[in-house]
C-alpha positions in Angstrom: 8.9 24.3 19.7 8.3 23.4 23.7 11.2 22.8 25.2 9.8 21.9 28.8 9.1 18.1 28.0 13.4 18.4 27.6 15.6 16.1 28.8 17.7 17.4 31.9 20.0 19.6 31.0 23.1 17.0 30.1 24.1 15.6 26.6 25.4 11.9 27.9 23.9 8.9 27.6 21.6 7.9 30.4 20.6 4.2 30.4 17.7 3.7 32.2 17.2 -0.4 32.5 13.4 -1.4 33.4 14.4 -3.4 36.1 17.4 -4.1 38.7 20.5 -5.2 37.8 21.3 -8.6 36.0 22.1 -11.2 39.0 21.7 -14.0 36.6 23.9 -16.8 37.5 25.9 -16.2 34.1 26.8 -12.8 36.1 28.0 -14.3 38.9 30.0 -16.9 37.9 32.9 -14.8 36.4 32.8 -11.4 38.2 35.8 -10.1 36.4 35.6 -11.9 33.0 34.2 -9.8 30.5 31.1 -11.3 29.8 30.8 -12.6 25.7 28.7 -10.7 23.3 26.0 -13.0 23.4 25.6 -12.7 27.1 25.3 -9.0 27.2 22.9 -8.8 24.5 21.0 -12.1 26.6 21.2 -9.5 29.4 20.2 -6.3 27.7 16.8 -8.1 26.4 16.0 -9.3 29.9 16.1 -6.2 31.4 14.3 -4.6 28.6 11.5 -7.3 28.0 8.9 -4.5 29.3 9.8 -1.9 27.1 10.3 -4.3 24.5 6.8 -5.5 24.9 5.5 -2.0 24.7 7.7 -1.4 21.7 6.2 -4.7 19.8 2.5 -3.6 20.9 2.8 -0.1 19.5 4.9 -1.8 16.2 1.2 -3.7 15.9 -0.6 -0.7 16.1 1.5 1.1 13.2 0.4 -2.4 11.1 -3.3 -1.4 11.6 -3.1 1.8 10.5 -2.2 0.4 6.9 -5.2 -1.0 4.8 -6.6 -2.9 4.9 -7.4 -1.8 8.2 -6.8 2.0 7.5 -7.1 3.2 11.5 -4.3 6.2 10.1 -4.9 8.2 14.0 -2.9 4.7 15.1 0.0 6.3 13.4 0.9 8.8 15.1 -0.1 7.1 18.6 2.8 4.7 17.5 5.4 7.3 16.5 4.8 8.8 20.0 5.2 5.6 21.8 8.2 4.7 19.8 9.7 8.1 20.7 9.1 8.4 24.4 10.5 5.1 24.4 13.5 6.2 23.1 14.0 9.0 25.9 16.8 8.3 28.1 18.3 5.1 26.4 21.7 4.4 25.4 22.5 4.1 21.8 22.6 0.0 21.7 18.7 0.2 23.8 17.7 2.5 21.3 18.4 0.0 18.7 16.9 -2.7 20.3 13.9 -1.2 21.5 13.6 0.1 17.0 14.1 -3.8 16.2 11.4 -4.7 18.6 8.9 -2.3 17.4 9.9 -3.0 13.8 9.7 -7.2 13.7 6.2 -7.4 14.4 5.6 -4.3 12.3 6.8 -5.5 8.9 6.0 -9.4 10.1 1.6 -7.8 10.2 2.2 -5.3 7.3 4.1 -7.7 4.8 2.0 -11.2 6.2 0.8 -11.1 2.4 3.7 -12.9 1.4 2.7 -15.7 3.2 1.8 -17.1 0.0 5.4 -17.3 -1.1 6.5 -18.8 2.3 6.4 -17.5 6.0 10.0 -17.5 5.8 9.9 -15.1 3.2 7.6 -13.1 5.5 10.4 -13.5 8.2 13.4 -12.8 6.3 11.9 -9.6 4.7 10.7 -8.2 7.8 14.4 -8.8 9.7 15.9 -6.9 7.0 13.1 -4.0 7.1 13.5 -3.9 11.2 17.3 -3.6 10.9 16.0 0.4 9.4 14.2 1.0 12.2 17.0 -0.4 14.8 18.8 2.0 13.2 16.1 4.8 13.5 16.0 4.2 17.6 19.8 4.4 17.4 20.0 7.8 16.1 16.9 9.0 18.1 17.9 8.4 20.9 20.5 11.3 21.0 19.0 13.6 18.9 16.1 13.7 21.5 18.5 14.9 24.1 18.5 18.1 22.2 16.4 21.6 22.0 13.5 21.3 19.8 13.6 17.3 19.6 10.1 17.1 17.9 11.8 18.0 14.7 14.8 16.4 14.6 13.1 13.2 15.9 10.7 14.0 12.6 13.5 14.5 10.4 15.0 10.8 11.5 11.6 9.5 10.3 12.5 10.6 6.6 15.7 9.6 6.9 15.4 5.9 7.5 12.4 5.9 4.8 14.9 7.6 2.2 17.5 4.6 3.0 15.2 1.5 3.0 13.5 2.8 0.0 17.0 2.5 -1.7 18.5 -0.2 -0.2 19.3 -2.8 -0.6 18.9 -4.0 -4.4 16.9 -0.8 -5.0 14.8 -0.6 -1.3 11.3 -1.7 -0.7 8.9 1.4 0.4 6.6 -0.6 2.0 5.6 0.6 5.2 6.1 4.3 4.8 4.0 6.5 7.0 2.6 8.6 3.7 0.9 5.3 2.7 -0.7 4.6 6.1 -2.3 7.9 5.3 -3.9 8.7 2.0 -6.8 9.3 3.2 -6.1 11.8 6.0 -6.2 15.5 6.6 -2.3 14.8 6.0 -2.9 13.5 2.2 -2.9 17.0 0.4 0.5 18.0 1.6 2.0 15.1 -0.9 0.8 17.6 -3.5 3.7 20.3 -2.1 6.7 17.3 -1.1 5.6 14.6 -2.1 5.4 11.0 0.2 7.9 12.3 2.1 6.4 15.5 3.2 3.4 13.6 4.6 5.9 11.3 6.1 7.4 14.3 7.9 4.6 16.0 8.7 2.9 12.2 10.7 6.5 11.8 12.8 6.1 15.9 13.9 2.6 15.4 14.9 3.5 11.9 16.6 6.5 13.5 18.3 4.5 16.8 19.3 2.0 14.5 20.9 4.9 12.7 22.7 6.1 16.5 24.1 3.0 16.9 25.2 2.6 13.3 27.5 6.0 14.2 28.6 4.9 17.8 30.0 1.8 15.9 31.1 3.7 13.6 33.4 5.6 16.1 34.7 2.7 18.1 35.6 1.2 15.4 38.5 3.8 16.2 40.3 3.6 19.8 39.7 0.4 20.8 39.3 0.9 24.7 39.6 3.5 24.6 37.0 2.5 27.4 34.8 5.4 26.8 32.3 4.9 23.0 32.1 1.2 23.4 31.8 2.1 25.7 28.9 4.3 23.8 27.5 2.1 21.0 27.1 -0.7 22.9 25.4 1.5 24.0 22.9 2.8 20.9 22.1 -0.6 19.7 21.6 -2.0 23.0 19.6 1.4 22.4 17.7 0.1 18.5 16.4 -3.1 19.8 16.0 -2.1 22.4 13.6 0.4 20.1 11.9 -2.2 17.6 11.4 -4.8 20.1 9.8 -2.5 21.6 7.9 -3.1 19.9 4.7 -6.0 20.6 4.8 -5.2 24.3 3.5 -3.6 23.1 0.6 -5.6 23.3 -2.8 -5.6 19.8 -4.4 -6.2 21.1 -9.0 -8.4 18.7 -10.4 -9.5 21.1 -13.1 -8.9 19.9 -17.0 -10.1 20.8 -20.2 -10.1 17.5 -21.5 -10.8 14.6 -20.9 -10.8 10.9 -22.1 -13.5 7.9 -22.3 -11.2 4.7 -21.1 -12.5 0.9 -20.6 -10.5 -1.3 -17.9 -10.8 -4.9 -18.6 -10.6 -7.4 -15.1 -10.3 -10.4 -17.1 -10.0 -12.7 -13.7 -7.1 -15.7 -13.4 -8.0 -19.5 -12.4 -7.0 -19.4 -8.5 -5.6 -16.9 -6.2 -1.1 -17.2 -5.2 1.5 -18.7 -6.6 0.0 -20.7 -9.4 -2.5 -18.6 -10.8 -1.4 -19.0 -14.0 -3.7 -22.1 -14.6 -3.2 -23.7 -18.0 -1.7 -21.5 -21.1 -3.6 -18.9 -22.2 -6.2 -19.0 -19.9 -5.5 -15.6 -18.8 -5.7 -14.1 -21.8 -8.5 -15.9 -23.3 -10.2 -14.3 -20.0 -9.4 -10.7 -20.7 -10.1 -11.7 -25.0 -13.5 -13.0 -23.6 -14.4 -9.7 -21.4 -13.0 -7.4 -24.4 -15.1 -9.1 -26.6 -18.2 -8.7 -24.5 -17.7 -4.9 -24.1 -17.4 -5.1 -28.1 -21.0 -6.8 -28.1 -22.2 -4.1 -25.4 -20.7 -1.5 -27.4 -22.7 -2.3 -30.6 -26.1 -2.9 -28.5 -25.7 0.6 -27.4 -25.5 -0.7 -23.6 -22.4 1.4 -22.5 -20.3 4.0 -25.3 -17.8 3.1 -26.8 -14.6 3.8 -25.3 -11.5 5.6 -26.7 -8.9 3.2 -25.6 -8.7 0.5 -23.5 -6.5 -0.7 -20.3 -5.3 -4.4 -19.9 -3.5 -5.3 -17.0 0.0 -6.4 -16.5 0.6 -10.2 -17.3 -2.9 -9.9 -19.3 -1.2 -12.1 -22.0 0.5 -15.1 -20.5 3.0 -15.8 -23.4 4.8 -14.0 -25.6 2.5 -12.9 -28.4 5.9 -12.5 -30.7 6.8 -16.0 -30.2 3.5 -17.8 -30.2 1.2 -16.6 -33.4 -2.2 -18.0 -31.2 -1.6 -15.3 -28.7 -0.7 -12.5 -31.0 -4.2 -13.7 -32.9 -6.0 -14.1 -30.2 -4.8 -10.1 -28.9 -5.8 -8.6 -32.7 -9.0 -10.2 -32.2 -10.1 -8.3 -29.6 -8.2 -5.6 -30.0 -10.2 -5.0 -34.0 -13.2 -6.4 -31.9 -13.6 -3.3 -29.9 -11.9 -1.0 -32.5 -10.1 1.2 -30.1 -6.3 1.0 -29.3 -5.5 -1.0 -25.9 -2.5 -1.1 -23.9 -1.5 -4.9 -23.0 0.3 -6.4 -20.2 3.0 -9.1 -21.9 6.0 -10.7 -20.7 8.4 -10.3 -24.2 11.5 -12.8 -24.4 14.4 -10.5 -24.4 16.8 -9.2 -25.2 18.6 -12.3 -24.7 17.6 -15.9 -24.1 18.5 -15.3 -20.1 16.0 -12.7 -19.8 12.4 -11.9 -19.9 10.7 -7.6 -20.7 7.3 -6.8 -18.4 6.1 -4.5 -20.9 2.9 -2.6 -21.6 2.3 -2.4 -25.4 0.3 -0.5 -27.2 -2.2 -2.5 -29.6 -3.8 -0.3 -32.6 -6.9 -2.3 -34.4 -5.1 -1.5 -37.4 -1.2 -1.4 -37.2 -0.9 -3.6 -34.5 1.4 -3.8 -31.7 3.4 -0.1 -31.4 4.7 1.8 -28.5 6.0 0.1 -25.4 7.0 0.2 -21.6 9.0 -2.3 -20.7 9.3 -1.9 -16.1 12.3 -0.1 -15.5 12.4 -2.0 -11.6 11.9 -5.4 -11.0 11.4 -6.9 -7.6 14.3 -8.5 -6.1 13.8 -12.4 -5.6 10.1 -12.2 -7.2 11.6 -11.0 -10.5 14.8 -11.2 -10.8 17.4 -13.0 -8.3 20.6 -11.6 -7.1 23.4 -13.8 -7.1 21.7 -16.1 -8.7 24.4 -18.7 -9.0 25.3 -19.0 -5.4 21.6 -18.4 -3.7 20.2 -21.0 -6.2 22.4 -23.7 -4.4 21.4 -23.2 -1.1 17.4 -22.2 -2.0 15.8 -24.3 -4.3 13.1 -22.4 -4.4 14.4 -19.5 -6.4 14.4 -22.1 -9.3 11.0 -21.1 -10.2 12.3 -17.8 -11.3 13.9 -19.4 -14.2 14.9 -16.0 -15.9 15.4 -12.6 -14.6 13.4 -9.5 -15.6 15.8 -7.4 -18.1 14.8 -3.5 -16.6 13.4 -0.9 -18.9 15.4 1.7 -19.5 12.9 5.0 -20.3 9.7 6.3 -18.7 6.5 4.9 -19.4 4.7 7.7 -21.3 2.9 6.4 -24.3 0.2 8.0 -27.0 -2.9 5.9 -26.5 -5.2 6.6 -29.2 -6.1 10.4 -28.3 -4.6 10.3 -24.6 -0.5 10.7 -23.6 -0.7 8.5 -20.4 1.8 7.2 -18.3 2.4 3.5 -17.4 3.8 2.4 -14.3 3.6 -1.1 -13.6 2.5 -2.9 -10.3 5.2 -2.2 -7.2 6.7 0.5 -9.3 3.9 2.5 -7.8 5.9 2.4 -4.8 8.8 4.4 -6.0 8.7 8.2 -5.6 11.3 8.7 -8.6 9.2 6.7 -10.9 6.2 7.8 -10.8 7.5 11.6 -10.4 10.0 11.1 -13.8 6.6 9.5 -15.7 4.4 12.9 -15.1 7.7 15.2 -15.7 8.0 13.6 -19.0 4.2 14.6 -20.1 1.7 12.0 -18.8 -1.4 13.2 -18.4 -2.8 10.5 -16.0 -1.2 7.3 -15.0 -2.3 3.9 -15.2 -0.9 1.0 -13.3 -0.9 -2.3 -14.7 -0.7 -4.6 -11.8 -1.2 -8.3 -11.3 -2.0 -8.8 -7.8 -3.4 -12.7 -8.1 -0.6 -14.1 -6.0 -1.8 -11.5 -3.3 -5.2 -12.2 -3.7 -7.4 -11.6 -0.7 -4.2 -10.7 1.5 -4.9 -7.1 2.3 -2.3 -6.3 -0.6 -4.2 -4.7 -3.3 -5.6 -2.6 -0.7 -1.9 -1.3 0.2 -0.8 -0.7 -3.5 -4.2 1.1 -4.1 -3.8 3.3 -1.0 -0.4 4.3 -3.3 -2.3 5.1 -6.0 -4.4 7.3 -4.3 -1.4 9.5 -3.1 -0.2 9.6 -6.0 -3.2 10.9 -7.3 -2.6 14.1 -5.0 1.1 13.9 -5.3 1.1 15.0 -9.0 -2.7 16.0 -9.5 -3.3 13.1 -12.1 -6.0 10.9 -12.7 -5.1 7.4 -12.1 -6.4 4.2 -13.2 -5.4 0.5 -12.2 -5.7 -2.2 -14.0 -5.1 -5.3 -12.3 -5.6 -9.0 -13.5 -7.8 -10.1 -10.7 -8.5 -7.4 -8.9 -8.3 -4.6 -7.2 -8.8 -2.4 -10.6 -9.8 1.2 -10.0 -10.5 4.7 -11.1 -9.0 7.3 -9.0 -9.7 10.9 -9.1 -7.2 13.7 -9.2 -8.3 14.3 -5.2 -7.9 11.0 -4.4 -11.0 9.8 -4.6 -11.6 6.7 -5.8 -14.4 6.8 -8.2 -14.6 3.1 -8.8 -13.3 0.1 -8.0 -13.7 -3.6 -8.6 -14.3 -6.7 -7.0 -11.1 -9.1 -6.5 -11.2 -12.2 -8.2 -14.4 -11.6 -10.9 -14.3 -10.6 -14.4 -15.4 -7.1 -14.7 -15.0 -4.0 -16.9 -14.8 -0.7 -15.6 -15.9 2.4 -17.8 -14.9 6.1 -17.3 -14.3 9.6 -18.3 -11.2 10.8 -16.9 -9.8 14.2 -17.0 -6.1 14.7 -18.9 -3.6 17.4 -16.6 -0.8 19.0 -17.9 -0.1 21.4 -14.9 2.2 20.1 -12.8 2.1 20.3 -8.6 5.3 21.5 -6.6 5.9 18.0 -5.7 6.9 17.4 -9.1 8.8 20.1 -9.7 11.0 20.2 -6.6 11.5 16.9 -6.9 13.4 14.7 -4.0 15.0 17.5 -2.6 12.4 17.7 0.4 13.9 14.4 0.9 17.0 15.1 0.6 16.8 18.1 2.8 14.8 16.4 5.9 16.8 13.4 5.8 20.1 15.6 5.9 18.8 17.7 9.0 17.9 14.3 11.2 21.3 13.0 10.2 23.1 16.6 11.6 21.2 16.8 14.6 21.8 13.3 15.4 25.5 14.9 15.1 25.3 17.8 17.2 23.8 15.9 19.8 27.0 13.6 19.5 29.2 16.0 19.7 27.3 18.3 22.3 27.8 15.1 24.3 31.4 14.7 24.2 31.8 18.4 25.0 30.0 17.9 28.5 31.6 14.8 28.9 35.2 16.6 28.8 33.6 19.8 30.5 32.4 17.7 33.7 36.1 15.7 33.4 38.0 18.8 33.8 36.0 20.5 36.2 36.9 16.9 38.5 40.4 17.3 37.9 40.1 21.1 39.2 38.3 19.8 42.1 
């Protein structure tokens, strides 16, 4: 690793304010007071406000590397701007400047949720920043030390494994792996996993941040042989991170495959009423089934072996309202092929509702089911209901929570053992990973996007499904209400993909896998092991720290 982009050769804390000292009247007034908590931090962000400002623009930039704007190089420009920013700060300006690049960050990525309520945009995104204030906290002494490309890196997989954990089961949104599933990074999810890529985006950011550093202290020495070195090898270094994935075989070979059908049945209006009146979503996706049954028998398109419905396809419980269940046999005997249905099930008590995926057989009827073993914090369920209630009125139109599933969603579909994950549990490493350990042969994702609509949000959870793709060299198919459905290839590829908000039905063959990648097999433990390494260099460069500290205190005492 190049080492001559180091910091000097000293293990304390170095502020480094971006302009004189505060002579604010506040400052003035009571020289020997010490000055409140509120002041300081008043203080700390008005000497800062040009860093901060750099911070926020290169928090942006991260935003538009996501879809749906998918500029992935923007990536690593902003993991090198958010580490050279955190180069000589103290521990408190290191968390600042992390919470400055993260607000505006999450505020762009997550703006989707502006159809619940730019609070809700707000709130989320505070909470999500907090991660990366606490990201700039720990970088900013574990860049102090040899070799601080890779710690740095290791810090980046760290604060992912937290905030995809916490609180009430993490929200994964924003990870670097999904601002790149479609980069020369993408194949190494098929040897770690998400985190892997993760890793291997912050090394090549950080590398490239060496380099600038070597860079600037060339102009002053321009016949620096070492520094000139160094900073070519920190940029051969990215480079060869960043191509490495490219080396790494993605299997997409299978002997068999499968004929499937998606139905996009379409829902009345796009956010948070698209429900329209009862059973018009299902009567959409009946209506589309019982076309492809009509084009089936002209001979327009063959007939499939089994069929994908989205989640929420069914808008009431077909168990407790006879219509719906009629209405599902319909077209399930229509096409006369099994079909896996989206349904919300009362259950198992009158205080909670099942999002399941059930299997519908034109002759036995409903069968084997998924019911979604995570549901989203305040969209499904709602923690401390009885208190939060009271104070936001709102959460009153989540009038029962989501009881979680218990097992993994790997269900025999006619001739086919596929996997079910439902909408944002695509998100979750664990889930997905547990699903193809326990035998799926490709995935499918029942999603209901409609309150998203036209946000830039079905673009995000697509971009998922393509890693995943890689990650575990499946075949995977969404199947979304109103949009984005698609068919993704075992590379990544995305083979076809619908319109949002029209009524569509997607036919292809896809291949069944049973070979499983490394990423499956080794599990988290990447994870685990990256995350751990951050957090010890962080401590080393503590306690390196304090050691100078007490060596440069007794060598003043000597003197």
């Amino acid at each position: 690793m190049p080492d001559a982009a180091e910091a000097p050769a000293t293990y304390e804390p170095r502020p480094v304010p971006d302009t004189a000292p505060d002579t604010s009247p506040d400052a003035a007034e009571a020289p020997e007071a010490r000055p409140t908590r509120r002041r300081r931090f008043a203080a700390l962000v008005r000497r800062m406000w040009r860093s901060s400002a750099v911070a926020a623009a290169a928090g942006l930039a991260l935003a538009a590397a996501f879809p749906p704007y998918d500029v992935w190089p923007l990536s690593l420009a902003a993991v090198a701007a958010f580490t050279l920013l955190m180069r000589g700060r103290t521990v408190r300006q290191g968390a600042w400047l992390g919470f400055a690049f993260g607000l505006p960050f999450f505020i762009w990525l997550l703006q989707w949720l502006h159809t619940v309520g730019w609070d809700a945009v707000v709130g989320l995104s505070v909470i999500e920043a907090c991660f990366l204030a606490a990201l700039g906290a720990f970088m900013v002494p574990a860049v102090r030390l040899p070799g601080w490309p890779a710690w740095a890196a290791c810090l980046w997989v760290t604060e992912e494994l937290a905030r995809d954990r916490l609180p009430f089961g993490g929200f994964p949104w924003g990870r670097l792996a999904f601002a790149n599933t479609g980069s020369p990074f993408t194949p190494l999810a098929a040897l770690g996993g998400a985190p892997l890529v993760s890793f291997a985006v912050a090394l090549s950011g950080t590398l490239l941040a060496a380099a600038a550093l070597a860079l600037v202290r060339l102009r002053p020495e321009p016949r620096s042989a070492r520094t000139a070195l160094s900073a070519a090898g920190a940029l051969v270094l990215s480079a060869a991170v960043l191509l490495a994935g490219l080396l790494v075989p993605v299997p997409t070979d299978a002997e068999d495959h499968v004929r499937i059908a998606v139905v996009q049945g379409n829902v009345q209006q796009p956010g948070m009423h698209f429900l329209g009146r009862p059973m018009m979503i299902l009567d959409n996706h009946v209506k589309a089934t019982l076309q492809l049954a009509a084009d089936i028998k002209a001979g327009k398109v063959p007939k499939p072996d089994l069929v994908l419905w989205p989640e929420n396809s069914s808008d009431l419980d077909p168990f407790s309202h006879p219509a719906a269940y009629d209405k599902i046999t319909e077209a399930v005997q229509a096409v006369g092929v099994p079909v896996l249905v989206g349904v919300l099930v009362d259950g198992p008590d009158a205080d909670h509702v099942q999002n399941e995926g059930i299997v519908w057989d034109p002759v036995k009827g409903p069968g084997a089911h998924y019911t979604k073993q995570h549901p989203v914090p305040f969209g499904e369920y709602v923690p401390f209901r009885k208190e939060l209630t009271k104070v936001i009125s709102r959460l009153d139109e989540i009038p029962r929570d989501f009881y979680p599933g218990k097992t993994t969603g790997v269900l025999q579909i006619g001739p086919a053992r596929l996997g079910d994950v439902i909408c944002f549990e695509v998100a979750y490493d664990g889930i997905v990973r547990d699903t193809v350990n326990a035998g799926a042969r490709a995935l499918v994702v029942q999603t209901n996007n409609a309150t998203y609509g036209e946000t830039g949000q079905p673009e995000q959870q697509l971009a998922m499904s393509r890693l995943r793709a890689i990650e575990h060299g499946r075949a995977v198919v969404t199947a979304a209400t109103s949009g984005i459905s698609a068919i993704v290839a075992p590379d990544g590829k995305i083979e076809q993909r619908s319109k949002e908000f029209t009524q569509t039905v997607l036919n292809a063959d896809i291949p069944l896998r049973d070979g499983t990648t490394l990423a499956d097999r080794v599990g988290a433990a990447p994870e685990w092991t990256l995350a751990m390494v951050g957090l010890l260099s962080c401590a080393a460069a503590v306690a390196l720290g304090r050691r100078e500290r007490t060596r440069t205190a007794k060598g003043q005492e000597q003197q």
